[in-house]
C-alpha atoms as a printed R data frame, in Angstrom:
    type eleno elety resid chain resno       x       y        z
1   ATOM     1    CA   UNK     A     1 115.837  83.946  -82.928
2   ATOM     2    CA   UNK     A     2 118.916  85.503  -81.977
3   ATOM     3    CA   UNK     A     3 120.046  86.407  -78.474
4   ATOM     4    CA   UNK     A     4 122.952  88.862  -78.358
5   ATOM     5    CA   UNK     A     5 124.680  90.562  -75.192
6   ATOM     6    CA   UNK     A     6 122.761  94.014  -75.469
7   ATOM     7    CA   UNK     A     7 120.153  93.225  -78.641
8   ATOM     8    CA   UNK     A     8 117.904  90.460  -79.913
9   ATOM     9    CA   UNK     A     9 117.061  89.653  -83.544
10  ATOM    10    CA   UNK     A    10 114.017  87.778  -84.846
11  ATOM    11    CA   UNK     A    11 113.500  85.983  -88.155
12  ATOM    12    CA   UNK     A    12 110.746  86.207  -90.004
13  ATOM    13    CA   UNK     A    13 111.580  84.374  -93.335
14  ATOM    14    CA   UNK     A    14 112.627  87.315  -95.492
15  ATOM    15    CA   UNK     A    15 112.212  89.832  -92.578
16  ATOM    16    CA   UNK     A    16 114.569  90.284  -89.642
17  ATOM    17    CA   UNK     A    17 113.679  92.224  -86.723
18  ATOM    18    CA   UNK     A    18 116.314  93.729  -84.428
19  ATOM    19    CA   UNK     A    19 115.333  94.999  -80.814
20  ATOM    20    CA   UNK     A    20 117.907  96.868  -78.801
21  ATOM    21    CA   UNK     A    21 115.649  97.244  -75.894
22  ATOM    22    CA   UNK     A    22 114.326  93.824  -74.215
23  ATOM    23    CA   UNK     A    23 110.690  93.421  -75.352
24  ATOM    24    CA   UNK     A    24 108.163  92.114  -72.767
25  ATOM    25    CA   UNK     A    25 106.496  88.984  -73.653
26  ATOM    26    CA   UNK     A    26 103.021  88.039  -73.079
27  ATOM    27    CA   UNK     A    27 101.463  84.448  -73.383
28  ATOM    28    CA   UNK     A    28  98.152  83.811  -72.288
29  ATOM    29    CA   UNK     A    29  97.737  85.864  -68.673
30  ATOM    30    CA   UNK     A    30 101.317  86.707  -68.422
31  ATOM    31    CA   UNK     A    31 103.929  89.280  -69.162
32  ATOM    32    CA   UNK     A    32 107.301  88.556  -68.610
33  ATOM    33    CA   UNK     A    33 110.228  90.966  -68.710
34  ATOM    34    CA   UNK     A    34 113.900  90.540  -69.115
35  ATOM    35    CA   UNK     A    35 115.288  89.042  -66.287
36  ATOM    36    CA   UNK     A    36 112.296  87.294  -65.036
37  ATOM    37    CA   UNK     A    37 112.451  83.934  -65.023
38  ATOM    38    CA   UNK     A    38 111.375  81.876  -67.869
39  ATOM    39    CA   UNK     A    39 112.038  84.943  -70.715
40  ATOM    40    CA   UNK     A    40 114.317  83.134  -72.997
41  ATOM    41    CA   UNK     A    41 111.695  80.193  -72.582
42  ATOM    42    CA   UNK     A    42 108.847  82.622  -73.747
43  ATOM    43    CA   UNK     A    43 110.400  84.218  -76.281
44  ATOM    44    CA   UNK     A    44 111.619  80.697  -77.691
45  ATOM    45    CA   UNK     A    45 107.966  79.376  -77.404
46  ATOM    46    CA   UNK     A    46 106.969  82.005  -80.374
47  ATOM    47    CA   UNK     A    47 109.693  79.971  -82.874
48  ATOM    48    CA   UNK     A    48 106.977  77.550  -84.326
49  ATOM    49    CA   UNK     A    49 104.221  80.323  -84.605
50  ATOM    50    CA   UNK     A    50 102.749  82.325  -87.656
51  ATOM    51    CA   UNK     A    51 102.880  86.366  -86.705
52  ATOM    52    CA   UNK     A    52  99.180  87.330  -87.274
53  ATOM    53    CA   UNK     A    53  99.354  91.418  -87.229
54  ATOM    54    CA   UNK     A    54 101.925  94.268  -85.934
55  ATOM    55    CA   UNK     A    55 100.961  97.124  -84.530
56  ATOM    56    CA   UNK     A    56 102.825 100.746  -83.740
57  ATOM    57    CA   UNK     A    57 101.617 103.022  -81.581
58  ATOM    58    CA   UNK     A    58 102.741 105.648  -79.257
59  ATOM    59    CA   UNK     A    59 100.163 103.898  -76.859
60  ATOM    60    CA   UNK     A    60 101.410 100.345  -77.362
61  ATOM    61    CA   UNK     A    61 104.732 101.141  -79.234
62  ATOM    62    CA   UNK     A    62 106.009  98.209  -81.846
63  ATOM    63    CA   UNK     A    63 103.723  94.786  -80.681
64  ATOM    64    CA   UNK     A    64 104.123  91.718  -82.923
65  ATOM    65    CA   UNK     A    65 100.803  89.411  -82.575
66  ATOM    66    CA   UNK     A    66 101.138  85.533  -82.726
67  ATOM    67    CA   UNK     A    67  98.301  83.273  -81.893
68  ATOM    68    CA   UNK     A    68  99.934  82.575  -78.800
69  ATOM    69    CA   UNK     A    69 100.142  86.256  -77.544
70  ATOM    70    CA   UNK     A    70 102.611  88.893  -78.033
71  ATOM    71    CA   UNK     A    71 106.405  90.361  -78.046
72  ATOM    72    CA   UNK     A    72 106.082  94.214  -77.680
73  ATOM    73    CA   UNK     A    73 109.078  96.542  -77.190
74  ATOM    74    CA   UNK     A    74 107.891  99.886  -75.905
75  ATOM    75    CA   UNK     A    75 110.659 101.084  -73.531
76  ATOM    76    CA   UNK     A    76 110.948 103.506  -70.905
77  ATOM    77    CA   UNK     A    77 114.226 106.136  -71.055
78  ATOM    78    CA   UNK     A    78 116.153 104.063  -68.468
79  ATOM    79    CA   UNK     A    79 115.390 101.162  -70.430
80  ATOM    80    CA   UNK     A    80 117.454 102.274  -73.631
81  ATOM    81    CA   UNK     A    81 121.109 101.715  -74.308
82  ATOM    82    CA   UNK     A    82 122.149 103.433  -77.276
83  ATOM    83    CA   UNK     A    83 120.409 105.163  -80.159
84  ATOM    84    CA   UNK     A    84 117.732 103.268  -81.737
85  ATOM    85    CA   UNK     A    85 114.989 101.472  -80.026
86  ATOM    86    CA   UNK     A    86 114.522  98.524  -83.019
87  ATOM    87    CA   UNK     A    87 114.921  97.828  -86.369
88  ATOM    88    CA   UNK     A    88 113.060  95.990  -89.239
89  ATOM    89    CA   UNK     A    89 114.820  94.821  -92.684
90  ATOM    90    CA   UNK     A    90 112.727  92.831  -95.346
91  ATOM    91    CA   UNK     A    91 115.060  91.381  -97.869
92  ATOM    92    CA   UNK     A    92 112.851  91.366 -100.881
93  ATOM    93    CA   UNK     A    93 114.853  88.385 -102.918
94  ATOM    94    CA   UNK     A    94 118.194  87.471 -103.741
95  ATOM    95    CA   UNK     A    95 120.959  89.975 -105.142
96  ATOM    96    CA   UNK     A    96 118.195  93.070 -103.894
97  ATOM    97    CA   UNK     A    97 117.977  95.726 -101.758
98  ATOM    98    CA   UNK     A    98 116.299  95.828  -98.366
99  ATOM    99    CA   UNK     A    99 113.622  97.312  -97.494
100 ATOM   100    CA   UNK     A   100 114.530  99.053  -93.450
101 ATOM   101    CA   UNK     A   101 112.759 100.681  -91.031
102 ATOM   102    CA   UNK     A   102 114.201 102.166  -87.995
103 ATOM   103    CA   UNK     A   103 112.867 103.218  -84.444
104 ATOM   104    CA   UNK     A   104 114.589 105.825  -82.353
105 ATOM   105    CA   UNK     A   105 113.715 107.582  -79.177
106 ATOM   106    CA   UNK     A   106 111.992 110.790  -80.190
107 ATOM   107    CA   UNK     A   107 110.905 109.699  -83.805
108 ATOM   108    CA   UNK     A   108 107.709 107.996  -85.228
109 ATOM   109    CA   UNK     A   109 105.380 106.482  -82.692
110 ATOM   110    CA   UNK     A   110 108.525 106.796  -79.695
111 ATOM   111    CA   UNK     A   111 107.831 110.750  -80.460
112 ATOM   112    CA   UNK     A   112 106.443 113.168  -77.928
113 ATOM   113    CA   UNK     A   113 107.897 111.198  -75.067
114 ATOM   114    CA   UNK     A   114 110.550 112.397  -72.048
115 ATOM   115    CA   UNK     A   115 113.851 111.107  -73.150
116 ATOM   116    CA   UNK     A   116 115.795 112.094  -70.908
């Protein structure tokens, strides 16, 4: 796990996944946001845990299951601060390509919604 100024990237063995919005975290009965206290706690409490599905939705938006509960980025307009949403690469061995997906307001499941 990797917290940056304005993005945070998680590492999934071969697959990194790059949020540029906050993602709310939810373990057990509670959802905590960015700036709430205990976040970086939360988030860091998912380190030692196997990811058991991923979801995207226009309902839920991009969720990432654990045992433990769940990190799901699915941001409002005010909420974004520059052009994509998130990003997934899956490195697929040494000396390959990678495999990317990318989530921007207006696209995919983030479609349909008021942007502005």
């Amino acid at each position: 796990m990797v917290f940056v100024m304005d993005y945070l990237q998680l590492d999934f063995d071969a697959a990194r996944f790059t949020a540029y919005v906050r993602p709310m975290v939810t373990i057990g009965d509670a959802t905590i946001q960015f700036g709430d206290p205990g976040y970086q706690d939360a988030l860091c409490a998912f380190i030692t845990h196997e990811v058991t599905s991923a979801e995207e939705s226009p309902e839920a938006g991009l969720v990432i299951r654990f045992g433990l509960g769940e990190i799901v980025t699915n941001p409002a307009a005010t909420d974004l601060g520059g052009p994509e949403i998130a990003q997934l690469q899956i490195h697929e061995g040494p000396l390959r390509d990678a495999a990317w997906a990318v989530w921007r307001p207006g696209e995919d499941v983030f479609a349909g919604r008021d942007w502005s």
